[in-house]
C-alpha positions, 0 to 999 in steps of 0.5 A: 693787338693794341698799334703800340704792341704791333709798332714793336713787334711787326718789324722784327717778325718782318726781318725774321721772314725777310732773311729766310728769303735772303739766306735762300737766295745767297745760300740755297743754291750750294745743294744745287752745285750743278746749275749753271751760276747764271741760272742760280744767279737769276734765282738768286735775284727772284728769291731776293725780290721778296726779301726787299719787299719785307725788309724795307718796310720793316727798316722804315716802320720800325725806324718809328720805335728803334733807332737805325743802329737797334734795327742794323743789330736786330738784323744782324742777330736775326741772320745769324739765328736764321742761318745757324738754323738754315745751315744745320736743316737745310745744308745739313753742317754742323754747327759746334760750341765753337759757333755757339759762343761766337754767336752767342757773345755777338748777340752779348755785345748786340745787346748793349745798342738797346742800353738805355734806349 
């Protein structure tokens, strides 16, 4: 894969991974209602170690090909594809069409921040 390809591609890939450790750690917890919130706390911290050592690397490499505010909405349309799948598999919820057209239209009007870049 040629670096150009990887520059562009490699970050994303590391946000996607990244916020599959970061909605664990703030959403995981919700089928383990019996814990104590001091124990899911800690395992919070522990599954959010890994996220940061995706996302900052990913933030930094791909500040060399996206502004900060493409990879803020990138990240943000990530989390919402990610919990969407995250809360009807893991959590068992039922996303509607309700969901789906809000964010559908938050990734409408993400899409302008790569207008003309």
């Amino acid at each position: 894969m040629p670096a150009s390809l990887l520059s562009y591609w490699l970050p994303p890939l590391m946000l996607v991974a990244s916020n599959l450790f970061m909605t664990t750690a703030w959403y995981g917890h919700l089928r383990f209602k019996s814990a104590s919130l001091f124990i899911v706390i800690l395992a919070s911290w522990g599954i959010a170690f890994f996220e940061y050592c995706l996302a900052v690397p990913a933030n930094r490499w791909g500040s060399a090909v996206y502004s900060t505010v493409q990879l803020k909405t990138m990240q943000e349309v990530i989390t919402l594809v990610v919990f969407s799948g995250f809360s009807a598999v893991y959590l068992k919820q039922t996303l509607t069409w309700n969901h789906a057209i809000g964010f559908a239209l938050i990734a409408a009007g993400a899409a302008f921040t790569f207008r003309g870049s």
